[in-house]
C-alpha positions, 0 to 999 in steps of 0.5 A: 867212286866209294874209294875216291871218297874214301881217300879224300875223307882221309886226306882231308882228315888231318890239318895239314892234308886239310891245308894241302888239299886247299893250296892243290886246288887253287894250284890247279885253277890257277893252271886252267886259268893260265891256259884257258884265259890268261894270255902269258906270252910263255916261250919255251920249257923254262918260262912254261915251268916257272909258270907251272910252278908259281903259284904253289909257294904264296897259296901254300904261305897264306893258307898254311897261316891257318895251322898256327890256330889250335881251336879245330873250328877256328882253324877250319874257318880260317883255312877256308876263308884265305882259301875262298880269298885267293880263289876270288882273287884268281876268278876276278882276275879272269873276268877282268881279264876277259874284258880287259886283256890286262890283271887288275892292279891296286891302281886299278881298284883305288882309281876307279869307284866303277871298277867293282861294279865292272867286276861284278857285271863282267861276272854276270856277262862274261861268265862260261859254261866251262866256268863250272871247272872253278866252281866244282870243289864248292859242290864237292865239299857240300857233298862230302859235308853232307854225307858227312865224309868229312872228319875234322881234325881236333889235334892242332899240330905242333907250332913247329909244323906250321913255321916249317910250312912258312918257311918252305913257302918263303924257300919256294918263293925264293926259288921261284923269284930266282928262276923268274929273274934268270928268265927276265933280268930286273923283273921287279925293277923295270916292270915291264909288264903286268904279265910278265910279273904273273908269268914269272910269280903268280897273281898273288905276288903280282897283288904284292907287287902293285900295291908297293907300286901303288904305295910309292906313286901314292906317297911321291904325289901325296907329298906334292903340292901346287906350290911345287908348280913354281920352279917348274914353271919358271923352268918351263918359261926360262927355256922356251925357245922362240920357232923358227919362222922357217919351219913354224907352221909348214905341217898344219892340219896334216896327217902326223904319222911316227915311225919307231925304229926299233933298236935303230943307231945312228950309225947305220945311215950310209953305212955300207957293210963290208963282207968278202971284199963285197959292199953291201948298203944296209938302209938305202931307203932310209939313207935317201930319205935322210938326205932328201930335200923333203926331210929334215934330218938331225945328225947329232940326236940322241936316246935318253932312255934308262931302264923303260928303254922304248916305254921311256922313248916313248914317254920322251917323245910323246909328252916332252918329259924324261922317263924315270931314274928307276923302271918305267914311267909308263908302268909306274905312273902311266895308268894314274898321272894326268899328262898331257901328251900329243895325242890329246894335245891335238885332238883338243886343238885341232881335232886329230884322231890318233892310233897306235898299231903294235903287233905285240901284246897291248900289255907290254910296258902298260901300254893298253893303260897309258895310251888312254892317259895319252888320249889315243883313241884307238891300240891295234895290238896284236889282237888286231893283225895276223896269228903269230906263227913261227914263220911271221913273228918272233918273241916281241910281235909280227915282223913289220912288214906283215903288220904293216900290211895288217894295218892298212884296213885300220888306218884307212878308216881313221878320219883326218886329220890323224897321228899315228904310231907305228911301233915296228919289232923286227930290229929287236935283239936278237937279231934273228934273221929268220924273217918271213917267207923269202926275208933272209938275204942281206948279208951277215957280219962276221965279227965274233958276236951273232947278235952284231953279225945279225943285227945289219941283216934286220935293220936292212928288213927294216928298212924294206919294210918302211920303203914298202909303207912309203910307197903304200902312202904314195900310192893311197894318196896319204902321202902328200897330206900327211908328215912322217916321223922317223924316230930311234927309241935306244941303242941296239949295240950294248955297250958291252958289245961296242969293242966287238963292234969296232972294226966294223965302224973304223975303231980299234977296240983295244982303244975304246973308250967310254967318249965312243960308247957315247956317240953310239947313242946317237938315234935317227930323227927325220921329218919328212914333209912332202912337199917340202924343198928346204929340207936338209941335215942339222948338227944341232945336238939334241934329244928325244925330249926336244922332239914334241916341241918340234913337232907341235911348232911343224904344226902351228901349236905353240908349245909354251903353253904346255909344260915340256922340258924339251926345246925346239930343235929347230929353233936358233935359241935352242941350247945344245945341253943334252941331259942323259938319263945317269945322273952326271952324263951329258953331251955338248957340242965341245963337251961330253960326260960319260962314264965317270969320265969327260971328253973333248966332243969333237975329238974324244980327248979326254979331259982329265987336268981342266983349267979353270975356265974349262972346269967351269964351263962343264959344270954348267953344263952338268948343273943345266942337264941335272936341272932339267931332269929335276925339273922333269922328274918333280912333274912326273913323281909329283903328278903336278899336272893335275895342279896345271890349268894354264894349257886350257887342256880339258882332263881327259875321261880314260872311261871313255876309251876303249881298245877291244872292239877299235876297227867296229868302232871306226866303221861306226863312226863313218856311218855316222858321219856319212858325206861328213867323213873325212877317212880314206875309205870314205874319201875312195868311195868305200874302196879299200887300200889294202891292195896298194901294200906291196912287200918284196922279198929282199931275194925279189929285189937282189937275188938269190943271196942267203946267209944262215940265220943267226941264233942267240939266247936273249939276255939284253931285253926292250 
């Protein structure tokens, strides 16, 4: 012990040891708190390291500012005092994080007047006896004064030193940025999550990171006022399109529950896979509810996502507005905008209760925040389903099948009438065939590409895995009282793999064009309402913005009453203009702008001499797609919703949402109700449903075929 001491009183008797003893021991916390409370979601030796590593460069920068300060007290105060800041930055993280599942941000502190008091009641209830391990330094560095151990270095040192400390934090930094961009392209820009900014930088660059967040989104909404409501609205009334007598209504009161189909093209339905002269149909579930007279179902519907990907679909179909030109709305503004989104639309006029199910982390893409926003009631994540193991689950969640069936004990105590989410992930580059148990069987393609040789062999899974829900609903009784919505979020064929791609779908890839890299972001969009007899297949050309105005008039709600850039894509006055998310690219029935290019649609000849009155008419097309994505745009970076009072919607209270305790809170909810309750458990006489899930293997179904797993390392991310 006398020895311990004695190095330490020698360590910490020059200014730089001073200095270095600080930043080792909040790299030190830092790492506990990163194993111990932190969920990072690392995967593999190369994220591990990066986190090892990350927070050294900024503790040592901020701390290492104190050396520049000659005065030996002044120096010591001021070295302790960023000391003591970054550590209580790191301890309010970890209580936050205890109560939250998610790192505090800028938004987080300014939005809310309840937040400090929130830290400091979670300091008080969720502090642990481990807790002492954060703490310990404080009662050594009491000791060591007392036994006055500790010498203090009255030898300011050269200006020089404490530059080339600055300048080795901001070479490590440097270092660290590159790996955690190697790790994650476009780290900074799409956003992604707030874990994966701690994971790959640290909490204190995460800090940095949210309050350039905050400052941007700040300055848009500051510079925006109700005036700017009037083009928007004009917009909004000038593009109404009229519901179709047909359709309008048909669903009302019915359960509503979304499908996402991750990754899931267009392309696929009735596709039939050729390997070794065998014919192989990759979604025959799907195919048939395509074509059943219970579906209407869009042949021409396409993604129109950018950099949020499925955040932006998400944000398309739940809210009838555009994501962003740049990162993720659902990062960028999903914790601080007022929206109106579906989920609140319905609970506040026809009292739906709403759920999301996920089985990857609530984080991801700001969804434990947004989805508040959104009004949904209650976000099973993962923290809900099965534990992840290698054999259930891949970097993005459990595969389907498990958290459907996962599911089922949560869906059936939600009262009726719902609107449900399920986010599905096993269609998810990059394709990895390695499913659970028996799951590997469908065939793979034998193109030069593992990502496409694998990618049929998922959407096949998927597939399964949506048949064996269908039949659950049918078997629970769900079905007949319910709407089921089945949605592509984006493309799952990049398009620099597209000529790869080629041959299989009948295209030479020494002629493949910009017009083909097009029409592959053609998405399903399929509402299936049993019961139904008029279902059929619509060629009308429209987007995942037009969905909530579908949806709203399948269930009776007038749409005009919100403001939604979309139109009803079963409505005669919708205009078939389909704004994608790159300035300048659009689709039309007889146009279509891709890649600084135009083409014929229906033929793919491109256009590159227009006469006059061809030239015009695809600058009114382009003019009609700009203008609605400007008009989409001013509403979502201006936050001019906050400024709407015309959809009689209350503000929603995002206090009044909670995700941590959702399946006690649904149980307490029936037992308040008692007769009253309208959830399927209540309706079975507390019987559960779980048991009526039933998910056979692709080898029960068709034999013993199975192909080798593919593998690929992952660039293309959601």
């Amino acid at each position: 012990m006398k020895k311990v001491l004695q190095y330490l009183s020698s360590m910490l008797g020059t200014r730089l040891g001073f200095v270095l003893a600080l930043v080792s021991l909040l790299w030190f916390k830092t790492l506990v708190a990163y194993l111990t409370d932190f969920s990072l979601d690392t995967d593999g030796f190369f994220q591990n390291f990066i986190a090892v590593v990350n927070p050294i460069s900024t503790s040592l920068f901020f701390i290492g500012l104190a050396l520049y300060l000659r005065p030996t007290k002044l120096f010591y105060a001021s070295a302790s005092l960023l000391y003591f800041i970054l550590f209580a930055w790191l301890f309010s993280n970890i209580a936050y994080y205890r109560e939250f599942s998610d790192f505090i941000t800028v938004n987080t502190m300014l939005a809310s007047s309840s937040v400090s008091a929130g830290l400091g009641e979670s300091f008080v209830n969720l502090f642990r006896f481990q807790d002492i391990i954060y703490f310990f330094d404080f009662f050594l560095f009491a000791f060591l004064l007392f036994k006055k151990r500790v010498l203090f270095d009255k030898r300011p040192l050269n200006p020089r030193a404490g530059f080339a400390i600055t300048a080795l934090s901001v070479m490590l930094f440097s270092t660290n940025l590159f790996m955690a961009e190697v790790d994650r392209p476009e780290l900074l820009s799409r956003g992604f999550s707030n874990t994966y900014i701690v994971r790959g930088l640290g909490l204190n660059a995460f800090l940095a990171y949210s309050a350039n967040q905050t400052y941007r989104t700040s300055q848009d909404r500051a510079e925006a006022s109700e005036t700017d409501l009037e083009p928007v609205k004009t917009y909004v009334n000038e593009h109404y399109a009229q519901p179709n007598d047909d359709y309008y209504g048909i669903a009302k009161g019915r359960n509503v529950i979304y499908i996402h189909l991750e990754s899931f093209q267009q392309f696929l339905i009735d596709y039939q896979l050729q390997v070794d002269g065998q014919s192989y149909e990759v979604t025959p579930f799907l195919n048939s509810l395509y074509h059943s007279q219970e579906t209407v179902a869009f042949s021409n519907f396409f993604n129109q996502v950018k950099a949020g990907k499925t955040s932006d679909s998400e944000t398309l179909l739940e809210t009838g507005l555009f994501g962003l030109s740049q990162g993720s709305f659902m990062v960028t503004y999903g914790s601080t905008n007022t929206q109106a989104a579906a989920p609140d639309i319905l609970a506040q006029t026809q009292g739906y209760t709403s759920a999301v199910f996920h089985g990857n982390s609530a984080a991801f893409w700001n969804r434990n925040q947004t989805y508040k926003k959104w009004g949904y009631n209650y976000f099973f994540d993962a923290s809900y389903f099965s534990e992840q193991t290698s054999n259930n689950s891949f970097q993005y969640g459990l595969n389907d099948k498990v958290m459907l069936k996962d599911s089922i004990k949560y869906l059936e105590r939600l009262q009726q009438p719902f609107y449900t989410k399920y986010i599905t992930v096993s269609n998810h580059y990059p394709y990895t065939t390695s499913l659970v148990g028996n799951e590997t069987g469908f065939p793979l393609a034998k193109t030069e590409d593992d990502t496409i040789n694998g990618y049929f062999a998922t959407a096949n899974y998927l597939d399964s895995s949506v048949e064996a829900f269908f039949n659950y609903l049918k078997a629970s009784g769900l079905y007949d009282n319910s709407i089921i919505v089945l949605y592509g979020d984006h493309y799952g064929i990049s398009n620099s793999r597209n000529p790869n791609l080629a041959e299989l779908i009948g295209k030479d890839s020494e002629t493949w064009t910009s017009y083909d890299n097009a029409m592959l972001q053609r998405v399903p969009y399929m509402v299936v309402v049993p019961g139904m007899t008029n279902g059929r297949v619509i060629d009308t050309y429209s987007g995942q913005v037009d969905a909530l105005p579908t949806l709203l008039h399948l269930l009776g709600e007038d749409s005009s009453k919100y403001l939604q850039v979309g139109q009803d894509m079963l409505s005669s006055e919708h205009d078939q203009v389909v704004a994608l998310r790159t300035d300048g690219y659009f689709i039309t029935p007889k146009y279509t702008s891709y890649g600084g290019r135009v083409y014929y649609t229906d033929t793919g000849i491109e256009i590159t001499n227009p006469d006059e009155t061809t030239a015009a008419e695809i600058q009114v097309a382009r003019e009609s797609a700009a203008l609605q994505l400007k008009t989409s745009d001013a509403i979502q970076t201006g936050d001019l919703l906050r400024f709407y009072k015309e959809s009689g919607l209350k503000p929603i209270n995002i206090d009044a949402f909670s995700y941590k305790d959702s399946y006690e809170a649904e149980k307490a909810i029936e037992k308040d109700l008692g007769d009253a309750s309208t959830s399927l458990f209540s309706q079975r006489n507390n019987q559960s449903t779980v048991e009526l899930f039933k998910a056979p293997s692709y080898q029960d179904l068709h034999g013993s075929l199975t192909p080798s797993s593919t593998s690929s390392s992952s660039t293309s991310k959601d």
